[in-house]
C-alpha positions as CSV (number, residue, x, y, z in Angstrom):
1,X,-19.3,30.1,82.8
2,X,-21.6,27.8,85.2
3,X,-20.7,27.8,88.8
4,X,-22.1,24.7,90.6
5,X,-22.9,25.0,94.8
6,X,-23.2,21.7,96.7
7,X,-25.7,21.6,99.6
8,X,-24.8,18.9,102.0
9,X,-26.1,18.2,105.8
10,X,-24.9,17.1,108.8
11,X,-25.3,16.5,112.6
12,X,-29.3,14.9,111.9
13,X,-31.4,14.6,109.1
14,X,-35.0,17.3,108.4
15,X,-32.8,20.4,109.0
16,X,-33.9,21.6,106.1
17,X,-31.4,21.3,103.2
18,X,-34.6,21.7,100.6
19,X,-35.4,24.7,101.5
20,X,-32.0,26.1,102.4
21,X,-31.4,25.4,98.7
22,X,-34.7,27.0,97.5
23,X,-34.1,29.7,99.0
24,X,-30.2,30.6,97.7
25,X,-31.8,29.7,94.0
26,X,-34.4,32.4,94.9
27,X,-31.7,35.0,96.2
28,X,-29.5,34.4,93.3
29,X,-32.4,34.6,90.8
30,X,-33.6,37.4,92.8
31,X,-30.0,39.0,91.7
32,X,-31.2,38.6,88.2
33,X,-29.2,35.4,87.6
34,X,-30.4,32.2,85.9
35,X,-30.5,28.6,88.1
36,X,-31.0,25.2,87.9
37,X,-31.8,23.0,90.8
38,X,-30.8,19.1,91.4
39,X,-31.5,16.5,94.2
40,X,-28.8,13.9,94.6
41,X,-31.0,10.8,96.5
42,X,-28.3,8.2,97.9
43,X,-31.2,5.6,98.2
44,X,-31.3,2.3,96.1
45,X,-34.9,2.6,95.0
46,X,-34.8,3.9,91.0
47,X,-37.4,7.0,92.3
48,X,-39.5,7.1,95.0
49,X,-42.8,6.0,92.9
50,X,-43.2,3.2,94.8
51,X,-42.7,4.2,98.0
52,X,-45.0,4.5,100.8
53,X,-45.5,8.2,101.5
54,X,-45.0,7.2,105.2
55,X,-41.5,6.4,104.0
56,X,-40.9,9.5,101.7
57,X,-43.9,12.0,101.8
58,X,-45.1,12.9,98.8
59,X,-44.0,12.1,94.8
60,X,-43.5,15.4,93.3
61,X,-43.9,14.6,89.6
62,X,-42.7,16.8,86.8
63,X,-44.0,18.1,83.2
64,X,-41.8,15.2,81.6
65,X,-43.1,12.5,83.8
66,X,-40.6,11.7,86.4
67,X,-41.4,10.8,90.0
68,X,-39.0,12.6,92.2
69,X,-37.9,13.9,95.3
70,X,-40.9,16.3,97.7
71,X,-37.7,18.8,97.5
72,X,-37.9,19.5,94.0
73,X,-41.5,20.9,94.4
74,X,-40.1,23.3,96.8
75,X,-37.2,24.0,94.2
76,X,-40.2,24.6,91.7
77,X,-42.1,26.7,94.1
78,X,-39.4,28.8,95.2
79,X,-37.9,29.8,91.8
80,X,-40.6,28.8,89.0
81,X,-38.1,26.9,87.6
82,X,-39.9,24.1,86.5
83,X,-37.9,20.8,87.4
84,X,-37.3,17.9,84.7
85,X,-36.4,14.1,84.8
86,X,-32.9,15.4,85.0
87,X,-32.9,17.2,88.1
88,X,-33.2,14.0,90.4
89,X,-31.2,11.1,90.7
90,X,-30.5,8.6,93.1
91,X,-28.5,5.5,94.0
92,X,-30.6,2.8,92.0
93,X,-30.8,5.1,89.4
94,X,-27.3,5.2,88.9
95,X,-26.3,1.4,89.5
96,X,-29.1,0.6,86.9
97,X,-27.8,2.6,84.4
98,X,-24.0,1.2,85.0
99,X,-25.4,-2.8,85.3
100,X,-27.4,-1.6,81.0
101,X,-24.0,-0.4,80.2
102,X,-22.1,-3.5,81.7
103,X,-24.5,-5.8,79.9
104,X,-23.9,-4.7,76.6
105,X,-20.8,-4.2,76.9
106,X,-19.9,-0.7,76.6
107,X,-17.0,-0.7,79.1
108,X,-14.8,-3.8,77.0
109,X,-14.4,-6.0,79.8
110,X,-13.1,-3.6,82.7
111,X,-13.5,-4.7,86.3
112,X,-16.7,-2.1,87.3
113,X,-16.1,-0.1,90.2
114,X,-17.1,2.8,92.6
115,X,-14.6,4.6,91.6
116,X,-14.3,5.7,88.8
117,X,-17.7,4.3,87.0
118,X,-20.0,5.1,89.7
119,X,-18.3,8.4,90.4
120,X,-18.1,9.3,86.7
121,X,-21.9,8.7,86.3
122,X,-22.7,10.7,89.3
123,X,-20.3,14.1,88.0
124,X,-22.3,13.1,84.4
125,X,-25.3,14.1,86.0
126,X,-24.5,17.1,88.2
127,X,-22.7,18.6,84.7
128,X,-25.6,17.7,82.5
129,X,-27.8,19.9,80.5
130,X,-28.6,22.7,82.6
131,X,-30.2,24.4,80.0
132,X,-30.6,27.8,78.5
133,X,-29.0,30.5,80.6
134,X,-28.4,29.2,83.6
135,X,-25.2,30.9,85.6
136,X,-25.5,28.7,89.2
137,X,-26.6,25.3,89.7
138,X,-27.4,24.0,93.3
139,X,-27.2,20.6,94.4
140,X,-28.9,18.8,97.0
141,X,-27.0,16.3,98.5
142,X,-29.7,13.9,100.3
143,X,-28.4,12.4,103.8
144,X,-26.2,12.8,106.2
145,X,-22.6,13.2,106.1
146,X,-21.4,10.2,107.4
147,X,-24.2,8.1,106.2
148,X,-22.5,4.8,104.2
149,X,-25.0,5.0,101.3
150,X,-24.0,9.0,100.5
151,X,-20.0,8.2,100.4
152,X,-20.3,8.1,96.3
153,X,-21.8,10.9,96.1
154,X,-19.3,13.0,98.4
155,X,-16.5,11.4,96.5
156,X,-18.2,12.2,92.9
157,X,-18.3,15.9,94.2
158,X,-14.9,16.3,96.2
159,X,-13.4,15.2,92.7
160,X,-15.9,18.1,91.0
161,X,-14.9,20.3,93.6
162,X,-11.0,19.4,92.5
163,X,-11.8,19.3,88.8
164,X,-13.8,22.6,88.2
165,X,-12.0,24.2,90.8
166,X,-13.0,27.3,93.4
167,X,-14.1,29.5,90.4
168,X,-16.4,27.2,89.5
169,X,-17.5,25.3,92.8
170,X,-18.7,26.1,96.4
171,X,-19.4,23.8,98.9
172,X,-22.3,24.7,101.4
173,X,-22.6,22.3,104.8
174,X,-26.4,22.6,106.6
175,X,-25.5,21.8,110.2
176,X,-27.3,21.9,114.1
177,X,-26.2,24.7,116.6
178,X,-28.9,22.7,119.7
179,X,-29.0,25.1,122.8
180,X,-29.1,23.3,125.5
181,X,-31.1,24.2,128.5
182,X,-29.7,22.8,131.1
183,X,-26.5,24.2,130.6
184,X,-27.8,27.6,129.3
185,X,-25.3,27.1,126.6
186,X,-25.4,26.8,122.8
187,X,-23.5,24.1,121.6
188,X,-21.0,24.0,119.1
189,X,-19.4,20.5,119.1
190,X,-22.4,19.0,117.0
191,X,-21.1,21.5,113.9
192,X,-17.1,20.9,114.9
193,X,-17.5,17.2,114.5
194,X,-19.6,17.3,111.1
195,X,-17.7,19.5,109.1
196,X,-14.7,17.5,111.0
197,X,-16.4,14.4,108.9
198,X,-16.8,16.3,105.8
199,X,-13.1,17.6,105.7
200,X,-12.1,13.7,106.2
201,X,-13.1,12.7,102.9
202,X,-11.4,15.6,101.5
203,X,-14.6,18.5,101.1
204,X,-13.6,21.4,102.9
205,X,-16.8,23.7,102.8
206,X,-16.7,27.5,102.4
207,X,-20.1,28.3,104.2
208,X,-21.6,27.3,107.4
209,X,-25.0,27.4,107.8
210,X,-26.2,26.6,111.1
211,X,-29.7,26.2,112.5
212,X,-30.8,26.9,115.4
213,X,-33.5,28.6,117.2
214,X,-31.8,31.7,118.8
215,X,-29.2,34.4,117.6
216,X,-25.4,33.0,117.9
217,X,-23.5,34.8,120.0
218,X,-20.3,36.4,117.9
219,X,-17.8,34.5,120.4
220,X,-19.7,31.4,119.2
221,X,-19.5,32.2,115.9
222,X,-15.8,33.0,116.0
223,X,-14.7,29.2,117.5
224,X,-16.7,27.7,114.9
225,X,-14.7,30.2,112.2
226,X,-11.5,28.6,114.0
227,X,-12.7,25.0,114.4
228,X,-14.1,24.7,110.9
229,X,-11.2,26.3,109.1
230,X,-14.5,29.2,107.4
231,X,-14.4,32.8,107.5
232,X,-16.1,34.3,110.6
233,X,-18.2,36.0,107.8
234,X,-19.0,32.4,106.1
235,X,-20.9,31.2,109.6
236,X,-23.9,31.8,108.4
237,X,-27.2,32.0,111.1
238,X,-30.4,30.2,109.9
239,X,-32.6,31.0,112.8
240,X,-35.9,28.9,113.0
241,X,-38.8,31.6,111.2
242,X,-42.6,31.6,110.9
243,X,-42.9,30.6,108.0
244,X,-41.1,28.8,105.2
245,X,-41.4,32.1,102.5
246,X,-39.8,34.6,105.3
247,X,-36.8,32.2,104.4
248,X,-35.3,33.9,101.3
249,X,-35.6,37.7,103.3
250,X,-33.7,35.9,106.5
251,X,-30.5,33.9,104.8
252,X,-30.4,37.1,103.1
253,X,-30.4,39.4,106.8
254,X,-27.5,37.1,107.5
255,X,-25.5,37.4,103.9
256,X,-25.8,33.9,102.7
257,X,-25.9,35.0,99.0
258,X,-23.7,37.8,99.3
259,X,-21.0,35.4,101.2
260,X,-21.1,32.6,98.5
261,X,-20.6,35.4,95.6
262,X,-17.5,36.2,97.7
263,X,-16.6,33.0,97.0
264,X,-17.0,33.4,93.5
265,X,-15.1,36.7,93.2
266,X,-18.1,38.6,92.1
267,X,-18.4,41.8,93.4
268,X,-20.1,43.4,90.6
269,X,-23.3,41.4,91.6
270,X,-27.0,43.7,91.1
271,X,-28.1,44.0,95.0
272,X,-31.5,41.8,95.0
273,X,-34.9,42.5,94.1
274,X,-37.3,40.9,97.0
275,X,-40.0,43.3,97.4
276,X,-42.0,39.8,95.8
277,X,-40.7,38.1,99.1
278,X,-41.8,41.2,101.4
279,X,-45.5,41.3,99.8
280,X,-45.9,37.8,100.4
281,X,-44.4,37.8,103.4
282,X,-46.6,40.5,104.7
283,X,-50.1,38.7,103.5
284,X,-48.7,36.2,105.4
285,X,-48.5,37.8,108.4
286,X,-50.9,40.0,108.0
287,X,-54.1,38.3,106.4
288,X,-57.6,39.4,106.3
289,X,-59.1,36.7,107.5
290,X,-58.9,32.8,108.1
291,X,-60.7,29.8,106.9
292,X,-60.2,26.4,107.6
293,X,-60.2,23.2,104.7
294,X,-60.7,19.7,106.1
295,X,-58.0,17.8,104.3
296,X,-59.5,14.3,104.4
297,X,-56.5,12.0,103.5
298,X,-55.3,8.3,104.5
299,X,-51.7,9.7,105.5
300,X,-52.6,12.1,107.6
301,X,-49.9,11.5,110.5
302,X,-47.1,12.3,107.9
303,X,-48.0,15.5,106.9
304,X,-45.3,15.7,104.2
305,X,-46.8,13.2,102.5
306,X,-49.6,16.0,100.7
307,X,-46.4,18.8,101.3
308,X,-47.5,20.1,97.5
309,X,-51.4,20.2,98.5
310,X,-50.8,22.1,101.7
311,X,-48.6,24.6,100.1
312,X,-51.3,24.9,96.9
313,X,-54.0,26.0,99.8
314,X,-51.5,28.3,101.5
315,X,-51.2,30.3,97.7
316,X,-54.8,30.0,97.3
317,X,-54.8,31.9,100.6
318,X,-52.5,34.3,98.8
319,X,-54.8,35.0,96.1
320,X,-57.2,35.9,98.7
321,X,-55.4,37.5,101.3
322,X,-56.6,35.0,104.3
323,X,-54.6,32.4,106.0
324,X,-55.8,28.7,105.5
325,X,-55.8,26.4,108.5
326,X,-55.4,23.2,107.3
327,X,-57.1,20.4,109.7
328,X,-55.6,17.0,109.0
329,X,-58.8,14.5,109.2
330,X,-57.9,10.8,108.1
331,X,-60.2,9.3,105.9
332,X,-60.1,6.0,108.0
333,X,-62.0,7.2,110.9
334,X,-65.1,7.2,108.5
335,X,-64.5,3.8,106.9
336,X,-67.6,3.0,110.0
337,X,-70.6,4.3,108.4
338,X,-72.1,4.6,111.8
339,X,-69.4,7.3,112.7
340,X,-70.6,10.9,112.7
341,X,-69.4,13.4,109.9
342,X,-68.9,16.0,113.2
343,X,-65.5,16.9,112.9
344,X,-66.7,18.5,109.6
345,X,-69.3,20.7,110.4
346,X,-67.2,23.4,110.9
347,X,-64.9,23.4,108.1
348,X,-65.2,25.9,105.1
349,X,-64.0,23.4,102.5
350,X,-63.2,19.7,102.4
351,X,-60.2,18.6,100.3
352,X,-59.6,14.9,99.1
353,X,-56.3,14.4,97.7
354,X,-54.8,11.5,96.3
355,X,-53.8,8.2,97.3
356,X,-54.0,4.7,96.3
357,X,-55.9,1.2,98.1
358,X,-58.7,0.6,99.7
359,X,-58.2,1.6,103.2
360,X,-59.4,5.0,103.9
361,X,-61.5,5.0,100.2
362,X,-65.3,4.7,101.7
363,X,-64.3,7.5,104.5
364,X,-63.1,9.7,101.5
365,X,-66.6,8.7,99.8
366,X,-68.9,9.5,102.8
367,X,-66.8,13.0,103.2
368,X,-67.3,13.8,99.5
369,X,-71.2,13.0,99.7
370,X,-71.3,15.1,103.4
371,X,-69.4,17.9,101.6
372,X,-72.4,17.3,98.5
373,X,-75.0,17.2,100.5
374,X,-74.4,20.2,102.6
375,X,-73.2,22.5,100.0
376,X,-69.5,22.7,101.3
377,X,-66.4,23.4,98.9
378,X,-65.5,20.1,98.0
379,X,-62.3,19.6,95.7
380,X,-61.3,15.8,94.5
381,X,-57.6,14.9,93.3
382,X,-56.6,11.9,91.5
383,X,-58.5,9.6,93.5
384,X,-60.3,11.9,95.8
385,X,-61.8,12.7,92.5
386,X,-62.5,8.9,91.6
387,X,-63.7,8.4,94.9
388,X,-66.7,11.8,94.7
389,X,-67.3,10.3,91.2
390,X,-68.2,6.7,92.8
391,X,-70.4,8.8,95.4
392,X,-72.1,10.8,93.1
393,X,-72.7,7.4,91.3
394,X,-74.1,5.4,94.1
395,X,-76.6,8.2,95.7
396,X,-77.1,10.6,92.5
397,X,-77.5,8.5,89.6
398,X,-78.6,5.3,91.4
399,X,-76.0,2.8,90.9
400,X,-75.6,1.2,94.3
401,X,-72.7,-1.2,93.2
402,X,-70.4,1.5,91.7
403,X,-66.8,0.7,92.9
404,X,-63.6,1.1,91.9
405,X,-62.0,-2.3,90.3
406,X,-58.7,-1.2,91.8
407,X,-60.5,-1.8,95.1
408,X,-63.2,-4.6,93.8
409,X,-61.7,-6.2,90.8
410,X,-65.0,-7.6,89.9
411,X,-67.6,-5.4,90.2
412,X,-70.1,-5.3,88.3
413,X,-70.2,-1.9,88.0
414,X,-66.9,-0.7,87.8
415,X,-66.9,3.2,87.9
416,X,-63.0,3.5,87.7
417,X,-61.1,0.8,85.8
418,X,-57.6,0.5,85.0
419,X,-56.3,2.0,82.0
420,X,-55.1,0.0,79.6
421,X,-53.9,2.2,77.0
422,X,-53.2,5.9,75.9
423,X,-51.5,7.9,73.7
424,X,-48.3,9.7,75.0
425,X,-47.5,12.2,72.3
426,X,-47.5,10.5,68.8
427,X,-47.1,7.4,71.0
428,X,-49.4,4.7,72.2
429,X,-49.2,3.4,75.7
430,X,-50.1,0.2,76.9
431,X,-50.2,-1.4,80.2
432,X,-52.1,-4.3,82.5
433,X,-52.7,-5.8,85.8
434,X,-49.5,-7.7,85.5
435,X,-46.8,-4.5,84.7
436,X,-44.9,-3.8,87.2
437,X,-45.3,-0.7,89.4
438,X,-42.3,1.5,89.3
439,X,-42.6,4.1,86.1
440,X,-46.0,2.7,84.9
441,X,-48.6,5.2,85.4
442,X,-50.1,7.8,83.1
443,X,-47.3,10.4,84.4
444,X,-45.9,14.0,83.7
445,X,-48.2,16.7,81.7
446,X,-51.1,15.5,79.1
447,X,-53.3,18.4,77.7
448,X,-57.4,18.6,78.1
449,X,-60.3,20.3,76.8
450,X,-62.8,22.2,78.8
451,X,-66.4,22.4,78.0
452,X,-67.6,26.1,77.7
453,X,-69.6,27.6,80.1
454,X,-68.5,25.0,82.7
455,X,-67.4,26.2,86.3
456,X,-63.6,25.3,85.6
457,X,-63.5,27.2,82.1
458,X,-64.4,30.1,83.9
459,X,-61.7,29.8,86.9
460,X,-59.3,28.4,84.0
461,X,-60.7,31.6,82.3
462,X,-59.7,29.2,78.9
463,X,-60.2,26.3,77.1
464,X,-56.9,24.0,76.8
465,X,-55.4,23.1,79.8
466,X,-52.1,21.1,80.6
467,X,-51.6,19.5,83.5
468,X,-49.6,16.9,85.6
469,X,-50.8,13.5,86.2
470,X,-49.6,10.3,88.1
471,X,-52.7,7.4,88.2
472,X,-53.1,4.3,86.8
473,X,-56.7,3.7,87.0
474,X,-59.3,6.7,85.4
475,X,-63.6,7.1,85.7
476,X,-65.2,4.9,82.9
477,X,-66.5,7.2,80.2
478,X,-69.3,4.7,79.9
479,X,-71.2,5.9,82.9
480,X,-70.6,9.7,82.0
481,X,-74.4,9.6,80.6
482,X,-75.6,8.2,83.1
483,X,-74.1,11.2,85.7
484,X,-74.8,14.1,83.9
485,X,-78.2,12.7,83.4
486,X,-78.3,12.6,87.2
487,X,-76.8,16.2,87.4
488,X,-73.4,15.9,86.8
489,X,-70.9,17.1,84.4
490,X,-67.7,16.4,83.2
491,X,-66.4,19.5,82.0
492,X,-62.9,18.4,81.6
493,X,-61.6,15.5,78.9
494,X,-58.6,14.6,76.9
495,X,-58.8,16.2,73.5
496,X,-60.1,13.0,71.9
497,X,-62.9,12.7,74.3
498,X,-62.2,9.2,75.4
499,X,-60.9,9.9,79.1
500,X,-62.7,11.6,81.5
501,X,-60.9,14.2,83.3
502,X,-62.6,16.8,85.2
503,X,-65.7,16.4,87.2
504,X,-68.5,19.2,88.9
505,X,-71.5,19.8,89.7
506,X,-73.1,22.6,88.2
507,X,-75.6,23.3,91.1
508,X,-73.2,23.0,93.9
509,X,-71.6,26.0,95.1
510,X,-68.2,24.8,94.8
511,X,-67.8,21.1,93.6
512,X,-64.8,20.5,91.2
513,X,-62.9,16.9,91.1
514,X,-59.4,16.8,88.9
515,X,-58.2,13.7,87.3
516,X,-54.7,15.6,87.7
517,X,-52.8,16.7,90.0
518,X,-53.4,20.6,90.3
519,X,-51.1,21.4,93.2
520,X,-47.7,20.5,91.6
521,X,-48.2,23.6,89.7
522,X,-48.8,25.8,92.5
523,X,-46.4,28.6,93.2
524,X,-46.5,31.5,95.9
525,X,-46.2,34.0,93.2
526,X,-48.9,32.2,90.6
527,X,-51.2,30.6,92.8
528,X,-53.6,27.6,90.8
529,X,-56.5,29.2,89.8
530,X,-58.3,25.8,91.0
531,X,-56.6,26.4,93.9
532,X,-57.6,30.2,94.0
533,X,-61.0,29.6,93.4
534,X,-61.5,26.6,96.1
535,X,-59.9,29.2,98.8
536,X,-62.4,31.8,97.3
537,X,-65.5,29.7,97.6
538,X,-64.5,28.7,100.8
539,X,-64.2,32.4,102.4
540,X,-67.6,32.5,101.5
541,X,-68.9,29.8,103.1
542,X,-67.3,31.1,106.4
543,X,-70.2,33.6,106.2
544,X,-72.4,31.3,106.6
545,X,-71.1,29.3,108.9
């Protein structure tokens, strides 16, 4: 028998309702029980593919291709559960799928309406495929309660809540518990009114769980009990910590899992294995060392736009037991080739993620051929990658006009070019200039074939690699002669040869760029091995230094 838990916020958005959910996957699982985790998105965009990562942060993209929701990488990260295309929806989603129907006519003429057809799709989805052995799944509600856009989604689950009953559901409300100075007081009202908004449209939640940044004092946690109609028990403290992993080990201090079991009438639960949580937890806090990686990126004042890149680094530190300080250095500074490269001399490894557009690409170039020149870690993404290929191009190989033709369409010598076609399991994919932009990239996991005796088969420590992608434009193989000749290698393609997708530099200490997207299969308790290895090379360097 599935049970289903709803996750919804209140009060103001960014209080955490990703990781709140994360982490009761992770305690559950860490009970020895099987989960599933789903974002509902009440926005009207399909995904969030095209939108600006100042918008959104980050795409977190999955094995089967889908451009989701940042929150389903930390679902991924905290439970190894990897996510699929049916683990995100959102508003546009659903309302596109209803307007196919309504075209062809599948509902015989009836007047479409919010209730029931856009209610029935969104139940549809939460009771979905959940796969093999799955006992709980969570559900992200995205929002605010209160927020006009979510209302279908709290009606879809008030009438699961009614429908599967309180066996089967549990309703969990994220809300604000501010302390406010002046008054010396913490405040309750914020929580009273929310959950007073959530009861309104008929959700009456079991658990509380409140943030704040100090302990609540029991005679606060009693008039909440009262006000909210919860068990004094159910008021659940979700104190501010150091760090997101000393999450799981904190809502578990405060009996957040053992309080929505309750719920469930199961009291013949195993008690929780977290001794993963602990070790981590204590590397964390107690590291060997430190080194610091200059991430040189065009979205740099929204850090949550490279969320799955910073958390990639912070496992690599894992691996080897250091913390990583990650300095935030936007690419656009060094668009100016007369502007000094001195806020990298003391880095111990220079990152360049991904990103898309012109703005920000020659700073990302003059970084990359800094980080070549001086022997520093250097590690390409996507089109950091594109972007140390063009470099290497230009100042290795001698091709002064190398560009990228999604930056100079007609360049004469176009380095990167779009791709037009490539093969998508036993299928054949085709695109242009002209296709629109949503859904159209080379997306979800694609399989490649490392050369032997290159750098990345031995951190790989193997031959055949999957891994996740999301670009539209890829390095022309027809210059790949002309940059290994020059001291290059491409130690990385697709199995048929034809698209390049890993790039080094066999003399350089440490100088790997991916065609992929490495860090979306990063996980505290399985670091990358890129990832691993980067860190590694980087500790190293901070001898030096």
């Amino acid at each position: 028998m599935i049970r289903y838990i709803f996750i919804t916020g209140g009060v103001v958005s960014s209080l955490g309702k990703g990781i709140a959910s994360a982490a009761l996957g992770a305690l559950l699982q860490s009970r020895g029980y099987g989960v599933r985790l789903r974002k509902l998105d009440p926005y009207l965009n399909v995904d969030p593919g095209t939108m600006s990562p100042r918008q959104h942060g980050e795409v977190f993209v999955t094995d089967d291709g889908a451009e989701t929701d940042l929150d389903l990488g930390h679902y991924e990260r905290f439970t190894g559960v990897s996510a699929r295309q049916s683990d995100n929806i959102t508003t546009g989603r659903i309302y596109k799928h209803i307007i196919e129907k309504e075209r062809r006519g599948d509902y015989l003429g009836a007047t479409i309406q919010v209730i029931p057809h856009v209610t029935n799709e969104i139940k549809d989805f939460v009771l979905s495929d959940p796969g093999e052995g799955v006992d709980f799944v969570l559900c992200e509600i995205g929002g605010t309660v209160g927020d006009i856009e979510g209302l279908p989604f709290f009606e879809a689950i008030r009438q699961l809540g009614q429908e599967l009953g309180p066996d089967r559901a549990c309703f969990i409300h994220l809300t604000l518990l501010p302390y406010i100075p002046a008054a010396g007081e913490m405040k309750t009202k914020p929580t009273q009114h929310s959950v007073k908004e959530l009861r309104s449209i008929g959700i009456q939640p079991q658990v509380l769980l409140c943030r704040c940044d100090r302990p609540i004092p029991e005679n606060e946690k009693g008039k909440i009990a009262s006000f909210c109609n919860v068990r004094p028990s159910s008021v659940i403290e979700a104190r501010d910590v150091r760090h997101i992993y000393d999450v799981p080990e904190a809502y578990h201090a405060q009996g957040l899992d053992k309080e929505v079991l309750a719920h469930f009438r199961i009291d013949d639960a195993p008690e929780p294995d977290l001794s993963g949580w602990q070790k981590i937890a204590n590397t964390i806090h107690n590291p060997d060392g430190e080194v610091c990686i200059g991430l040189v990126g065009k979205y740099t004042d929204v850090p949550d736009a490279y969320k799955s890149v910073a958390e990639a680094l912070s496992h690599g530190g894992l691996a080897n037991n250091v913390k990583v300080e990650v300095k935030l250095i936007n690419s656009e500074e060094f668009d100016d080739e007369h502007r000094p490269l001195d806020i990298l001399e003391g880095v111990h490894g220079i990152i360049l993620p991904g990103g898309f557009g012109e703005r920000g690409a020659h700073g990302k170039m003059r970084a990359a051929r800094f980080a070549r020149e001086r022997k520093v870690p250097c590690f390409g993404i996507c089109y950091g990658m594109q972007m140390s290929v063009i470099e290497a191009a230009r100042h290795m190989a001698g091709i002064e006009d190398a560009n990228t033709t999604e930056n100079e369409p007609k360049t004469k010598s176009p380095l990167v070019g779009l791709m037009e076609e490539w093969t998508k399991g036993n299928e054949k994919v085709t695109r242009d200039e002209n296709t629109d932009k949503g859904g159209t990239m080379r997306l979800g996991a694609y399989p490649a074939r490392l050369t032997e005796g290159s750098k990345v088969a031995e951190i790989y420590g193997a031959l055949d690699i999957s891994e996740r992608h999301r670009h539209r434009y890829e390095v022309n193989a027809a210059y790949m002669d002309a940059l290994e000749k020059a001291g290059g290698l491409f130690s990385g393609k697709s199995p048929d040869g034809t698209l390049p997708e890993i790039f080094e530099i066999p003399t350089h200490p440490w100088f790997i760029g991916v065609q992929y997207h490495p860090e979306l299969k990063s996980r505290p308790f399985q670091p990358h091995p890129l990832f691993a290895s980067f860190i590694e090379a980087a500790v190293k360097q901070s001898r030096l230094v």
